[in-house]
Every structure is written in structure tokens, then in C-alpha cells.
DSSP file (Angstrom, degrees, kcal/mol; ACC not computed):
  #  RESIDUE AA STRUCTURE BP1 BP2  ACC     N-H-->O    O-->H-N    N-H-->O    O-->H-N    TCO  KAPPA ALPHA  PHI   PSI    X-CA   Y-CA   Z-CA
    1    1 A X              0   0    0      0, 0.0     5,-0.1     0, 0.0     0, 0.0   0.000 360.0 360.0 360.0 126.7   18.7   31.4   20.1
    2    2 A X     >  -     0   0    0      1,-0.1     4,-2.3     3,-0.1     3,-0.3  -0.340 360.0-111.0 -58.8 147.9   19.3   27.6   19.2
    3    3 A X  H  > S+     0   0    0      1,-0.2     4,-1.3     2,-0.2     5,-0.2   0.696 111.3  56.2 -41.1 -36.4   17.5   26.8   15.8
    4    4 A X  H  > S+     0   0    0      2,-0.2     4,-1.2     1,-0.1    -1,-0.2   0.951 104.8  43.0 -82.1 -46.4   15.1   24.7   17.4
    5    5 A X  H  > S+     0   0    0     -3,-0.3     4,-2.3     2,-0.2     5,-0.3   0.755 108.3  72.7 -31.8 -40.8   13.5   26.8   20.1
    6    6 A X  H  X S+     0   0    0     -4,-2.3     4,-2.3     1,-0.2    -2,-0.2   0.966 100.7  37.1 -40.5 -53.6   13.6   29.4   17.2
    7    7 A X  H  X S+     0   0    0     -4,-1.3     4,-0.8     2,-0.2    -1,-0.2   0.772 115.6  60.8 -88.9 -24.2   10.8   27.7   15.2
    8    8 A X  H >X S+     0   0    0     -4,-1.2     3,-1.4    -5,-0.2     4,-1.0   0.946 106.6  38.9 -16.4 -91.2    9.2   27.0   18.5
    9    9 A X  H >X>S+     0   0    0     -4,-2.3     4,-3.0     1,-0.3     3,-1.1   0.776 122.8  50.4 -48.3 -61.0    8.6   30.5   19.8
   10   10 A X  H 3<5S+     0   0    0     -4,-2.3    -1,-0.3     1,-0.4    -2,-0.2   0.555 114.4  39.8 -67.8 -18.5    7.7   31.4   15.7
   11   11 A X  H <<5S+     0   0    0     -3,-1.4    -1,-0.4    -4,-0.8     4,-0.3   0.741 120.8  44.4-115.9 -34.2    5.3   28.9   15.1
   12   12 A X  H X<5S+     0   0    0     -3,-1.1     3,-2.0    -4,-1.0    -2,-0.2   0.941 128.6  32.8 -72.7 -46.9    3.5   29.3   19.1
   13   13 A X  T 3<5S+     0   0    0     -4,-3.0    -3,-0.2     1,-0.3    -1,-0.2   0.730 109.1  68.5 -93.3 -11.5    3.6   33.1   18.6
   14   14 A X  T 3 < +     0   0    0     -5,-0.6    -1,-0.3    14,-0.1    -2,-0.1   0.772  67.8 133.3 -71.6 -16.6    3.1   33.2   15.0
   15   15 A X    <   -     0   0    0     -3,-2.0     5,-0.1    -4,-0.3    -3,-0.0  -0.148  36.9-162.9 -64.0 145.1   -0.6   32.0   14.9
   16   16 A X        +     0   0    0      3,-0.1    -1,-0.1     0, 0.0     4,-0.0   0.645  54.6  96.6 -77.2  -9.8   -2.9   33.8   12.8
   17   17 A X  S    S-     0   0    0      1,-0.1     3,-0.2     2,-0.1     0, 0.0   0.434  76.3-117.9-112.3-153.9   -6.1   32.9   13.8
   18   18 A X  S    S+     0   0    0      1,-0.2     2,-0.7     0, 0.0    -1,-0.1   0.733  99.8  44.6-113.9 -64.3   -8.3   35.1   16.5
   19   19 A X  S    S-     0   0    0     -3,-0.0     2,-0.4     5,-0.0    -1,-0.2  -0.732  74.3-166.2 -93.1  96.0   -8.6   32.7   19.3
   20   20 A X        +     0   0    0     -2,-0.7     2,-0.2    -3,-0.2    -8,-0.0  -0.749  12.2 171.8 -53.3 106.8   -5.1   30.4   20.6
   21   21 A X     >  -     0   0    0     -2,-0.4     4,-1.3     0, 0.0     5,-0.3  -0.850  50.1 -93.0-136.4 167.0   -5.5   27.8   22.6
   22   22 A X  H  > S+     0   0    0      1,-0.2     4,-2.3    -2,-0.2     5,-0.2   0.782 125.1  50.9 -63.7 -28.7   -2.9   25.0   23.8
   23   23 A X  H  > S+     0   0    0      2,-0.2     4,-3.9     3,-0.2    -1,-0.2   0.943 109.2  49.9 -65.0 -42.7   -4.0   22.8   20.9
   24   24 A X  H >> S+     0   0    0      1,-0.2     3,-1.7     2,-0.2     4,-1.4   0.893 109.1  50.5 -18.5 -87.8   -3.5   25.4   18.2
   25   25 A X  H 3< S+     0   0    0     -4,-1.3     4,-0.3     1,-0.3    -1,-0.2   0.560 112.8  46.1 -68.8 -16.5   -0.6   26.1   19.4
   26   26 A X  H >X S+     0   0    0     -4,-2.3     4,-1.7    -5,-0.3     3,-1.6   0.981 111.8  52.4 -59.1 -49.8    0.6   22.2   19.3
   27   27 A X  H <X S+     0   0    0     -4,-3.9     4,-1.2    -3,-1.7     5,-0.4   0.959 106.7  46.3 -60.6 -47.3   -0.6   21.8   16.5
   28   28 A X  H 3< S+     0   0    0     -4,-1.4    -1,-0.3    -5,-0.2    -2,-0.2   0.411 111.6  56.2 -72.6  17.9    1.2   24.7   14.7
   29   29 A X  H X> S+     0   0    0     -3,-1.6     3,-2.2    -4,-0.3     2,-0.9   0.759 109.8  47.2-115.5 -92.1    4.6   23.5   16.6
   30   30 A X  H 3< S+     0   0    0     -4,-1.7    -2,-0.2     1,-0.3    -3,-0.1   0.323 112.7  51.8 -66.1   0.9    3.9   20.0   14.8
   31   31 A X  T 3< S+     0   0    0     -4,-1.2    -1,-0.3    -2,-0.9    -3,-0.1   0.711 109.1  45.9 -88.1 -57.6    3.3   21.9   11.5
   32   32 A X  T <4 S+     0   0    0     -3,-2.2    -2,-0.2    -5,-0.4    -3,-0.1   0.837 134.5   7.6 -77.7 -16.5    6.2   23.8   11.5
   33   33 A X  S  < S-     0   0    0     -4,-0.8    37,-0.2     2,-0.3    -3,-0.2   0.465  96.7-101.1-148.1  -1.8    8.9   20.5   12.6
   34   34 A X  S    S+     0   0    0     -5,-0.4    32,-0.3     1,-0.3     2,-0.2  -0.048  89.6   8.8 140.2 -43.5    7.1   17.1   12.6
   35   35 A X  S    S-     0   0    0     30,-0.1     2,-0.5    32,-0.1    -2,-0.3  -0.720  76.8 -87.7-142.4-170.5    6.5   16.7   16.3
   36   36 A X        -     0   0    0     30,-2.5     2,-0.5    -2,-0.2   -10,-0.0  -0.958  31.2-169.8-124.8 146.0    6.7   18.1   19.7
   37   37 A X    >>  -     0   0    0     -2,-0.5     3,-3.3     1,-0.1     4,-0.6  -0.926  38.7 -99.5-140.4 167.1    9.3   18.0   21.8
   38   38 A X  H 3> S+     0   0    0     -2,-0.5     4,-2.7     1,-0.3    -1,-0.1   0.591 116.5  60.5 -69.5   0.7    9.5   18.8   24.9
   39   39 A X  H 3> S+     0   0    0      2,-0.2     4,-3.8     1,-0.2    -1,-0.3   0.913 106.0  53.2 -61.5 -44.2   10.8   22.2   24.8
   40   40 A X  H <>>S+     0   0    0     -3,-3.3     4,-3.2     2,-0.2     5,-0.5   0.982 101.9  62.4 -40.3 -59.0    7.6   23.1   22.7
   41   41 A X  H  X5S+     0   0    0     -4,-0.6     4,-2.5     1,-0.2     5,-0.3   0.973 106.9  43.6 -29.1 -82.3    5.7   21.5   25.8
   42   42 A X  H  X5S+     0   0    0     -4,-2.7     4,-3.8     2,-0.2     5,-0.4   0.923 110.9  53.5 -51.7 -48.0    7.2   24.2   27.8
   43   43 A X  H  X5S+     0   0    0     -4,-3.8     4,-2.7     2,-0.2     3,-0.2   0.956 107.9  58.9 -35.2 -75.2    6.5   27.4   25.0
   44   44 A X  H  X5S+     0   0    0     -4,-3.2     4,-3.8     1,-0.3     6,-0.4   0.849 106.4  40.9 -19.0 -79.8    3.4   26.3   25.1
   45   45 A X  H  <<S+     0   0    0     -4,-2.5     5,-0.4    -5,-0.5    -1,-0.3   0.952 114.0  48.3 -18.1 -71.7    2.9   26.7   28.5
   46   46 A X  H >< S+     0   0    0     -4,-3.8     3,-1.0    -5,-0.3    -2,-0.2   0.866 107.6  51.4 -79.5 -12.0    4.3   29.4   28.9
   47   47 A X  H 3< S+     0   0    0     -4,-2.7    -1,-0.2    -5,-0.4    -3,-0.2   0.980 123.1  35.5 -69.2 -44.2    2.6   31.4   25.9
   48   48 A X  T 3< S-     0   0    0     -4,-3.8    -1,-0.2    -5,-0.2     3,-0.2  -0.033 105.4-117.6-115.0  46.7   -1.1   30.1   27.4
   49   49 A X    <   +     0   0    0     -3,-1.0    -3,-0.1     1,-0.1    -4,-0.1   0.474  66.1 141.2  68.0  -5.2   -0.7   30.2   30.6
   50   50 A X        -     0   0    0     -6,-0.4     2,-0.6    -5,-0.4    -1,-0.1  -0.105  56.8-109.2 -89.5 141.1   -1.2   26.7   30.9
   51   51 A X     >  -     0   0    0     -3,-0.2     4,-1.9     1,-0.1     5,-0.1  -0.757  27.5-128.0 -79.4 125.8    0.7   24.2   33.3
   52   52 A X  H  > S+     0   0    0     -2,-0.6     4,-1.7     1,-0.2    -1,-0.1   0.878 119.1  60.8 -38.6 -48.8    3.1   21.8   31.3
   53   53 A X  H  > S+     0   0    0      1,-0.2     4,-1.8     2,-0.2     5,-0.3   0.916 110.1  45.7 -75.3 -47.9    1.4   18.9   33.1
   54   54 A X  H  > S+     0   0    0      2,-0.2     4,-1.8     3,-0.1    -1,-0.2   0.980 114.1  50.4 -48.6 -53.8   -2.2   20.7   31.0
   55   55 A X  H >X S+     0   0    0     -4,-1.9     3,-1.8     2,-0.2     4,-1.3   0.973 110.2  46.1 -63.6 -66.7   -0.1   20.9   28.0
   56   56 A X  H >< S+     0   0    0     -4,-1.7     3,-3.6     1,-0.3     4,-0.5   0.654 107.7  57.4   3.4-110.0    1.0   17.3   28.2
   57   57 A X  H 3X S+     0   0    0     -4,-1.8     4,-1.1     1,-0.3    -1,-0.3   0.547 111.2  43.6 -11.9 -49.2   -2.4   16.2   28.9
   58   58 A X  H <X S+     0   0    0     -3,-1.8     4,-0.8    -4,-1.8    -1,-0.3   0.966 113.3  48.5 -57.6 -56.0   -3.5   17.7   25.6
   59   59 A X  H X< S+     0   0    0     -3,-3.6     3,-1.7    -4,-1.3    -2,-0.2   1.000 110.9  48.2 -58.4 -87.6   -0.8   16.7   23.7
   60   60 A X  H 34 S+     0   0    0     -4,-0.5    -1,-0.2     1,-0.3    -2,-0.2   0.859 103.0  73.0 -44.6 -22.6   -0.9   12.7   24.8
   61   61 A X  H 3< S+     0   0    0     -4,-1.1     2,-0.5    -5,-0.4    -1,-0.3   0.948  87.2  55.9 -53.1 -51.7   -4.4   12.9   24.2
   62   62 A X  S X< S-     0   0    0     -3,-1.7     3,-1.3    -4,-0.8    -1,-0.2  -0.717  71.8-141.5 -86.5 112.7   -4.5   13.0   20.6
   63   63 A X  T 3  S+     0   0    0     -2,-0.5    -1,-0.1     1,-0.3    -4,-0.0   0.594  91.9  59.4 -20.0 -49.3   -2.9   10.4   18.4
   64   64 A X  T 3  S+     0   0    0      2,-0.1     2,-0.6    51,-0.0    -1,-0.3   0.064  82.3 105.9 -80.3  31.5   -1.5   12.0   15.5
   65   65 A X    <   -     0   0    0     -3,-1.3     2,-0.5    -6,-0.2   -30,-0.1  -0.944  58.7-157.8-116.4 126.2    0.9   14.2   17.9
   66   66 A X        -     0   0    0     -2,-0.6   -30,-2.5   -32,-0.3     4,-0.1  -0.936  24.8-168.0 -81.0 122.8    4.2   12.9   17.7
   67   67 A X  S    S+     0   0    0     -2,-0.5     2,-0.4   -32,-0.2   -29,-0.2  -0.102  76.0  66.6-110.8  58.2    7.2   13.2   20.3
   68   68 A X  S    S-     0   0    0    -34,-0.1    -2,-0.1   -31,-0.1   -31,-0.1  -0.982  92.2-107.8-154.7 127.4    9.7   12.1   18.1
   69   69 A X        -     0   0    0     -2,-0.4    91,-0.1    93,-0.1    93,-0.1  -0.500  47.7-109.3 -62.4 137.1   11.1   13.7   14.8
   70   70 A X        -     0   0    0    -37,-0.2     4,-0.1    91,-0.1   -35,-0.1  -0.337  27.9-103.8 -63.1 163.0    9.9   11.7   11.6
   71   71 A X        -     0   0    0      2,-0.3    40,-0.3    89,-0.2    42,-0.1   0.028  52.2 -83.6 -96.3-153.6   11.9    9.7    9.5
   72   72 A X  S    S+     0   0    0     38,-1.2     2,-0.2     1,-0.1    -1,-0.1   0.227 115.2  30.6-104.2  26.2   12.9   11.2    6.1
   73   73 A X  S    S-     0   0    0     38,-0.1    40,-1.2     2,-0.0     2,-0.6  -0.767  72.9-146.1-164.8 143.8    9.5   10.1    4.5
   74   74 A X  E     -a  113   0A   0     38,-0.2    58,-1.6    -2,-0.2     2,-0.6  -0.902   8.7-170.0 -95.0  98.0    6.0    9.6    5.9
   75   75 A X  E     +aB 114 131A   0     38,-2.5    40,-3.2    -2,-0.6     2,-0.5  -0.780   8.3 179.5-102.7 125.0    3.2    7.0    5.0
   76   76 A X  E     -aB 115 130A   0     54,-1.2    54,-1.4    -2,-0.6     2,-0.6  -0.923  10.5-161.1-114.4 136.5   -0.3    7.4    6.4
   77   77 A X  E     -aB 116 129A   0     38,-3.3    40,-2.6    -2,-0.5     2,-0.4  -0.914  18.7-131.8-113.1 147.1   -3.0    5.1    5.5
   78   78 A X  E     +a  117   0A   0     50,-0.9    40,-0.2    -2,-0.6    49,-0.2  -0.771  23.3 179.5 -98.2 134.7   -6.4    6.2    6.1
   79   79 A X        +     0   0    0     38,-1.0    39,-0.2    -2,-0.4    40,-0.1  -0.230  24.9 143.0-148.2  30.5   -8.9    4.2    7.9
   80   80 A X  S    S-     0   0    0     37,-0.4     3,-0.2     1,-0.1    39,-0.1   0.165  75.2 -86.7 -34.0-174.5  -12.3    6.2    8.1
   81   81 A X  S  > S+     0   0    0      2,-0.2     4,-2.9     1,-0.1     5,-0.3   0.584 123.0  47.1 -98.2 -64.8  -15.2    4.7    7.8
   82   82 A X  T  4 S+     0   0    0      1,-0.3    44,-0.3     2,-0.2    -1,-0.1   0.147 120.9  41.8 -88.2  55.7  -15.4    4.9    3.5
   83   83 A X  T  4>S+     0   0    0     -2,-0.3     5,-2.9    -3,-0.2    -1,-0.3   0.091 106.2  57.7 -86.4   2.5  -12.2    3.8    3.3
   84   84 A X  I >4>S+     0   0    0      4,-0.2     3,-2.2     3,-0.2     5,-0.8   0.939 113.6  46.1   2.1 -82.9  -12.7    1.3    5.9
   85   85 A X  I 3<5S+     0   0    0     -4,-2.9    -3,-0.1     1,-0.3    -1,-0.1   0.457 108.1  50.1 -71.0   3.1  -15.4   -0.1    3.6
   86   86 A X  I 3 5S-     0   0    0     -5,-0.3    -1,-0.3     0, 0.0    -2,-0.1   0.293 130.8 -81.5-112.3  11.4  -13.8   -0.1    0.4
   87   87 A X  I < 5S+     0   0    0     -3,-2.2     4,-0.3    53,-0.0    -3,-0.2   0.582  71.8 142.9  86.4  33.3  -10.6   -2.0    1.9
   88   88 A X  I >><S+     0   0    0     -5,-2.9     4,-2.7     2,-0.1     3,-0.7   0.781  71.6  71.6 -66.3  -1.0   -7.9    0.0    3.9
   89   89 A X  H 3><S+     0   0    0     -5,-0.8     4,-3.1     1,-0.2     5,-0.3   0.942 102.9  44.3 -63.6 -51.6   -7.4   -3.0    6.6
   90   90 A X  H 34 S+     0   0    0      1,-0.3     4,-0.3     2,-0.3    -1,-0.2   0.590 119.2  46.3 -63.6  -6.3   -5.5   -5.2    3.6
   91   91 A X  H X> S+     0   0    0     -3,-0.7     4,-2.8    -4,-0.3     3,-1.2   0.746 107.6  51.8 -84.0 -57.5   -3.7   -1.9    2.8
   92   92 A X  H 3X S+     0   0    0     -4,-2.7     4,-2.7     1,-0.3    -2,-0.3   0.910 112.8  48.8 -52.8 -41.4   -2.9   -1.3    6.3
   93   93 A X  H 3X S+     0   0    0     -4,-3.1     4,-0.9    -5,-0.3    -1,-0.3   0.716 109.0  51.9 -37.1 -46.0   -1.5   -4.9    6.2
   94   94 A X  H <> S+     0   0    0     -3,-1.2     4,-2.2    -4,-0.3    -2,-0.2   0.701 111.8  46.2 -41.9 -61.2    0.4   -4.3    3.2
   95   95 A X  H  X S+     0   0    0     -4,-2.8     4,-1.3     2,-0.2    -2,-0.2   0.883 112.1  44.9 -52.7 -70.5    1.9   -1.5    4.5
   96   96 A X  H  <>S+     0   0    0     -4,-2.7     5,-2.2    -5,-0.2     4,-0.3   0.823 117.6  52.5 -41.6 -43.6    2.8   -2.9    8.0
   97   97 A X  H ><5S+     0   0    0     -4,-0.9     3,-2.8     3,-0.2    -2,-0.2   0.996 114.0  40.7 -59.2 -90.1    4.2   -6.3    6.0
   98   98 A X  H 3<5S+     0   0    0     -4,-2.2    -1,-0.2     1,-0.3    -3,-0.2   0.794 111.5  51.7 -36.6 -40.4    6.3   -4.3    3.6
   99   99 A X  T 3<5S-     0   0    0     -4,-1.3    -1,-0.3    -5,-0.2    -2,-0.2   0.704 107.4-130.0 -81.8 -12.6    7.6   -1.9    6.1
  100  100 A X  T < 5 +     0   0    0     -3,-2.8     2,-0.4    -4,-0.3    -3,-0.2   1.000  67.3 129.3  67.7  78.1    8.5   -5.2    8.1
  101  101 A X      < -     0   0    0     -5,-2.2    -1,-0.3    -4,-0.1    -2,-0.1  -0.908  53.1-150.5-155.6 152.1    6.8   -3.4   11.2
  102  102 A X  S    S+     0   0    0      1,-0.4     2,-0.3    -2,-0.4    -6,-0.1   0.487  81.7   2.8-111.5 -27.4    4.1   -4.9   13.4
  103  103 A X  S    S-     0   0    0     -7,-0.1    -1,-0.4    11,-0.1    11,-0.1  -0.884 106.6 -59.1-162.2 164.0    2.2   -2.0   14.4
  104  104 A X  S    S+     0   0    0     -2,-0.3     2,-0.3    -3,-0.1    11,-0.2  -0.219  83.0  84.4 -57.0 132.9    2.7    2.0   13.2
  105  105 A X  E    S-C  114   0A   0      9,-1.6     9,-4.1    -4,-0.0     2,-0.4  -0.888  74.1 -27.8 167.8-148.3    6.1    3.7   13.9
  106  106 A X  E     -C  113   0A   0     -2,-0.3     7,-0.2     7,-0.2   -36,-0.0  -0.976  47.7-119.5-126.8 128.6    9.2    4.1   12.7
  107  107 A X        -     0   0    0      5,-3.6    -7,-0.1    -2,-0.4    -6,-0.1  -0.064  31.9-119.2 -28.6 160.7   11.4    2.0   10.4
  108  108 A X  S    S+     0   0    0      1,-0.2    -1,-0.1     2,-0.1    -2,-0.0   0.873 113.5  51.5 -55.8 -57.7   14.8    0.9   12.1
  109  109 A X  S    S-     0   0    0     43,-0.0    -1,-0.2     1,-0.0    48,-0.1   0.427 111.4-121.6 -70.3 -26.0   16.7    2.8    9.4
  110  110 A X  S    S+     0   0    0      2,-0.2   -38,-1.2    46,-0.1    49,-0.1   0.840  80.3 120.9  66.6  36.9   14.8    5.7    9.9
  111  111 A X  S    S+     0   0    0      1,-0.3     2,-0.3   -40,-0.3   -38,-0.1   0.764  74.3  32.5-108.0 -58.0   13.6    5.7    6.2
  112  112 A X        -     0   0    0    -40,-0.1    -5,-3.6   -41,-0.1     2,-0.5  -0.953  49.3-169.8-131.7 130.4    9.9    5.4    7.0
  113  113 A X  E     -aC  74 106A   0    -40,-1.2   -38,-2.5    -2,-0.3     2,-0.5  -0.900  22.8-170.0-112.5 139.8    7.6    6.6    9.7
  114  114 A X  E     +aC  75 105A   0     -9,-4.1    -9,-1.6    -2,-0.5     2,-0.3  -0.982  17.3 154.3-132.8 138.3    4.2    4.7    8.9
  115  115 A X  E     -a   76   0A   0    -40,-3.2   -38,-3.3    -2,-0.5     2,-0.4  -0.810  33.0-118.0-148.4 175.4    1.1    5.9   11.1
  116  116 A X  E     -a   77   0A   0     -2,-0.3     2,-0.5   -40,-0.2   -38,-0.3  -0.996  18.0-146.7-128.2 138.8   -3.0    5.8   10.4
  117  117 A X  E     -a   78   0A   0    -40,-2.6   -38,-1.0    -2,-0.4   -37,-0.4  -0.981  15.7-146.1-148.0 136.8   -5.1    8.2   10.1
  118  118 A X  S    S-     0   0    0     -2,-0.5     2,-0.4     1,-0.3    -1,-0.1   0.764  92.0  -2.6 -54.6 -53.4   -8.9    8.7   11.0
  119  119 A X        +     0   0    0    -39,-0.1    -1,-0.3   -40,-0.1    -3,-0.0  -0.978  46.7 176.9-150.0 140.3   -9.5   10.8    8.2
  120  120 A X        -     0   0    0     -2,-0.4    -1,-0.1    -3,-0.2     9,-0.1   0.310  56.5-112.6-124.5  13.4   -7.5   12.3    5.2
  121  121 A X  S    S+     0   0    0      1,-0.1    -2,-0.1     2,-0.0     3,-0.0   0.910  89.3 102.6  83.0  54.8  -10.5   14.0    3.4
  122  122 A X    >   +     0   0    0      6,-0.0     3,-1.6     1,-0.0    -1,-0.1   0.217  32.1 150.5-155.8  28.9  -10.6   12.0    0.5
  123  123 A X  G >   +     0   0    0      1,-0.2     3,-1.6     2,-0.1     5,-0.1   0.801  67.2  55.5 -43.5 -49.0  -13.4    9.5    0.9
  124  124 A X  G 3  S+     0   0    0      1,-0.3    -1,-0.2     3,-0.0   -41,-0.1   0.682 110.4  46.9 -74.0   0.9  -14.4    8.9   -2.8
  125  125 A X  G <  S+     0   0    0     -3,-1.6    13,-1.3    12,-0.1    -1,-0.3   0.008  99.1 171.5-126.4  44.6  -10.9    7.8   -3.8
  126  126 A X    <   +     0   0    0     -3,-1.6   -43,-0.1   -44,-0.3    11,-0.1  -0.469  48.1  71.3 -83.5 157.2  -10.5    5.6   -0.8
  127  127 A X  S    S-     0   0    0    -44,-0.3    12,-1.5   -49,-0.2    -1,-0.2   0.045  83.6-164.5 -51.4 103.3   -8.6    3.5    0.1
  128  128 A X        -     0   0    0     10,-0.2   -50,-0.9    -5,-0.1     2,-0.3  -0.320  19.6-176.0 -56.4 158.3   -6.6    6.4    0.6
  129  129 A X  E     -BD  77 136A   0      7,-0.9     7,-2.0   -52,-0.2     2,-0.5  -0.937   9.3-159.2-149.9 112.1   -2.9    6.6    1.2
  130  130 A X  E     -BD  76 135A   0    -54,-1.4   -54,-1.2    -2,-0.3     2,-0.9  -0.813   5.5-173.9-102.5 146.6   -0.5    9.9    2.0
  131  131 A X  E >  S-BD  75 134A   0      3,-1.2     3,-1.5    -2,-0.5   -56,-0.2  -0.929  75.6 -24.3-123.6 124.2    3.0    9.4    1.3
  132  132 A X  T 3  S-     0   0    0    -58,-1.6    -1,-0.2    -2,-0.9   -57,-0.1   0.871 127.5 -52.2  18.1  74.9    5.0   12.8    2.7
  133  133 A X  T 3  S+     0   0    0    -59,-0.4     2,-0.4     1,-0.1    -1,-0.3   0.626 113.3 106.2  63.6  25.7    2.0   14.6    2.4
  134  134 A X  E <   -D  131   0A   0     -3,-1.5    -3,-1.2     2,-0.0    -1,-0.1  -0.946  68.9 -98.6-144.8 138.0    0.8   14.2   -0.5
  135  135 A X  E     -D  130   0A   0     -2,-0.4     2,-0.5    -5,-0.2    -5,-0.2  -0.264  23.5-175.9 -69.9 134.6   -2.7   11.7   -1.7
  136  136 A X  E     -D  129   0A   0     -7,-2.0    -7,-0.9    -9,-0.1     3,-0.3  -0.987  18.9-164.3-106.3  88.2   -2.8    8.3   -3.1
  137  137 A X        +     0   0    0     -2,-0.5   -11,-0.2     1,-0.2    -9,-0.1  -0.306  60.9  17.6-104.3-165.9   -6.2    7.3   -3.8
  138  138 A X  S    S-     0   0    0    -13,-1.3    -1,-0.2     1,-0.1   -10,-0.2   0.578  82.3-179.1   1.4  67.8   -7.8    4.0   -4.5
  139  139 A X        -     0   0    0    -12,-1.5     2,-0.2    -3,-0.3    -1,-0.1  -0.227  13.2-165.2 -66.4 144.4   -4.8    2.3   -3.0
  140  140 A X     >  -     0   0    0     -3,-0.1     4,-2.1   -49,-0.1   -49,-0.1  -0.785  34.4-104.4-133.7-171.0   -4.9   -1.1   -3.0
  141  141 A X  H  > S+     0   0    0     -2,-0.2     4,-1.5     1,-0.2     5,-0.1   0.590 123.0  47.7 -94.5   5.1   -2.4   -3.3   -0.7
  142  142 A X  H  > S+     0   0    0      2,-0.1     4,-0.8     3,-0.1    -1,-0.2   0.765 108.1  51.0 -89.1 -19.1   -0.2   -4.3   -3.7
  143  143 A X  H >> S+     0   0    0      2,-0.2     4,-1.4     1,-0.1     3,-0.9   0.989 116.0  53.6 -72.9 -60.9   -0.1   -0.5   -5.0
  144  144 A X  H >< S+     0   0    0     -4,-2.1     3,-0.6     1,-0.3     4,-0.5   0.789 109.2  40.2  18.1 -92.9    1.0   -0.1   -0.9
  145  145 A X  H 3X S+     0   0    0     -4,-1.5     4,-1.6     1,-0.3     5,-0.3   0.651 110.8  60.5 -62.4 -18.4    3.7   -2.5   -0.7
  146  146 A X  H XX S+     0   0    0     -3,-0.9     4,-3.2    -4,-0.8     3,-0.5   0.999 110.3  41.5 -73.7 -66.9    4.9   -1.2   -4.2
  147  147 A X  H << S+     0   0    0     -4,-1.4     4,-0.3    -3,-0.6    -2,-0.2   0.441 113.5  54.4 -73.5   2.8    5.3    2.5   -2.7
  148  148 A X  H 3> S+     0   0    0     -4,-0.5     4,-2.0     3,-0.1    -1,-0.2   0.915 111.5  43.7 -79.8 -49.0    7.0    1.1    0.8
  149  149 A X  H <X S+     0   0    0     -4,-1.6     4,-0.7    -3,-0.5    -2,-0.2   0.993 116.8  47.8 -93.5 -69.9    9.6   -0.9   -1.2
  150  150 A X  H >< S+     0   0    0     -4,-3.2     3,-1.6    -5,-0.3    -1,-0.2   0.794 120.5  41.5 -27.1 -49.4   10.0    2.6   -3.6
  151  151 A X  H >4 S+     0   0    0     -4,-0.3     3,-1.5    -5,-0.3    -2,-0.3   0.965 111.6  49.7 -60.5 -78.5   10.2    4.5   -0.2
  152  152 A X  H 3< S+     0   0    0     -4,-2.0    -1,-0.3     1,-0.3    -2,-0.2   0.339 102.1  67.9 -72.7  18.7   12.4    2.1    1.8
  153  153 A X  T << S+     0   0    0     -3,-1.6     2,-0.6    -4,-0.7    -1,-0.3  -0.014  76.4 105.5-110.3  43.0   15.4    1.9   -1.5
  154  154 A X  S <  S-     0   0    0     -3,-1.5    -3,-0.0     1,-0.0     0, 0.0  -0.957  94.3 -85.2 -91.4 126.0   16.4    5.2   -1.1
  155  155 A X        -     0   0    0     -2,-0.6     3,-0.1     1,-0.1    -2,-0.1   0.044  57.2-100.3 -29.1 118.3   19.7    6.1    0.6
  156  156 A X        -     0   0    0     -4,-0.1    -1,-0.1     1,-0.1   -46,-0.1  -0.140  46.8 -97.3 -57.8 139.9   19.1    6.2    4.8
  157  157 A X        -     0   0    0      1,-0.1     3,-0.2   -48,-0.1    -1,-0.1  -0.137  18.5-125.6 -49.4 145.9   18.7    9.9    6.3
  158  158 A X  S    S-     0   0    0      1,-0.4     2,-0.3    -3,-0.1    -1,-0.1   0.843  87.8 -34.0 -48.1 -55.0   21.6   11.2    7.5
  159  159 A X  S    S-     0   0    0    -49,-0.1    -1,-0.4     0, 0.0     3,-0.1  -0.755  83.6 -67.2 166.6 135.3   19.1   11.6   10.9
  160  160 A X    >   -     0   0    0     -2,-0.3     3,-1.1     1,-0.2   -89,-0.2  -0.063  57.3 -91.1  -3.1  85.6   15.5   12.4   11.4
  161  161 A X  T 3  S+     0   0    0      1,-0.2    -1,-0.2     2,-0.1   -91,-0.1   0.082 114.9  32.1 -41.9 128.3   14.0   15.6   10.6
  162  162 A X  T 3         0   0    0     -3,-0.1    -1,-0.2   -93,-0.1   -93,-0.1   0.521 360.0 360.0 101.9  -3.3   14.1   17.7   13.4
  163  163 A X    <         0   0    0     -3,-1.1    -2,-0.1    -4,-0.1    -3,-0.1   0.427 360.0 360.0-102.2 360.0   17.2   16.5   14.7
């Protein structure tokens, strides 16, 4: 079984939890390699019974689901409501500006995938920031641009996790 279908099937059929349902299982697909792609789409399916066109639907619904492997480091800036009010837009600015990017995505280079997020559970040390999973608090947009630059002089991936 190719490597990628491997971690599919393990990660759809793998859940612990009592009750599965086609978001679970996306989500635990996007836990275990970054995104979904569309072979997942189909696991999925088939594991809950579901029509791809359902899984889809699920999938494109929610924002943070990616159908694209990330690049070989991830920044999210958080933009809740208390970090809203304590000043992630001028991070989120920072961020876009440094990364030379207009709007959330993926560097060219494939160095940095930069996205936003609703909540990252870290309101009192907002503005928050995750940089490949791991929390940045009271970010400000020079502290940002400082960890973009870090990010984007490291030697370019080879290719994309998940690729």
C-alpha cells in the first residue's frame, strides 16, 4: 500500500473516540499529514458511509482544512476577539508584509505557509502567534516580522510535507 493511503486508512480507522463522524475523521486525516487530499476525501467516504460530494461539503466548509500539503514551517496568527482587541490586525499585517503575501497562503519558495486562526486558546497572552505549532504570545507586529524573516532564511524544502 503506497505510504500515503497508508496514513489515510490509519488515521480514518484509527480514531479513538466513541462516536466518528465525517469531520472526525477529516480532521484526524489533517492531524496525521497537514491536509486532505483527495484520496482521504474518498477513505472518508467510504469508512462513513458518506457520499464524497458529503465529504467535500464538510471539508470546504471549514476554513482551517487544507487541500494542499504545508510548506516546511507554519505561522498562524490568531485573530479572536481578545486578541483582536489587544492588536492582532497590525500583526496580521506584519506578517502578510514580511512574508511578501497579500492574503494567507503559501510562500512561493515553499518556506512558509501563513494562515489565521479564530482561536488558538491563549487569550491572555494575545496577540497570539503559532509558529509550527508551537505559541507566541504577546506578539507584536515587529516581534512578527522578526520570526517571518527567521523563518523565511532557512534553506528551501526539498518539497512540501506530504509530498
Amino acid at each position: 500500500m503506497e505510504p500515503l493511503i497508508q496514513t489515510i486508512t490509519e488515521a480514518v480507522h484509527g480514531q479513538s473516540q466513541p462516536t466518528v463522524t465525517v469531520l472526525s475523521s477529516l480532521l484526524a486525516v489533517q492531524d496525521a499529514i497537514g491536509y486532505i487530499p483527495k484520496e482521504a476525501v474518498e477513505e472518508v467516504a467510504s469508512f462513513t458511509g458518506d457520499t464524497v460530494n458529503d465529504v467535500w461539503a464538510v471539508a470546504s466548509f471549514y476554513p482551517n482544512f487544507r487541500f494542499e500539503p504545508v510548506c516546511r514551517h507554519t505561522l498562524e496568527v490568531c485573530w479572536g476577539t481578545s486578541c483582536h482587541l489587544v492588536g492582532a490586525m497590525p500583526v496580521m499585517a506584519s506578517v502578510l508584509e514580511a512574508a511578501g503575501l497579500v492574503e494567507s497562503g503559501d510562500t512561493p519558495d515553499k518556506r512558509l505557509s501563513v494562515g489565521f486562526n479564530t482561536c488558538l486558546g491563549a487569550c491572555a497572552q494575545g496577540p497570539v502567534i503559532s509558529v509550527d505549532h508551537r505559541l507566541l504570545g504577546r506578539a507584536t507586529p515587529e516581534s512578527a516580522a522578526v520570526k517571518v524573516n527567521e523563518l523565511l532564511s532557512q534553506p528551501p524544502p526539498e518539497a512540501c510535507i506530504g509530498q
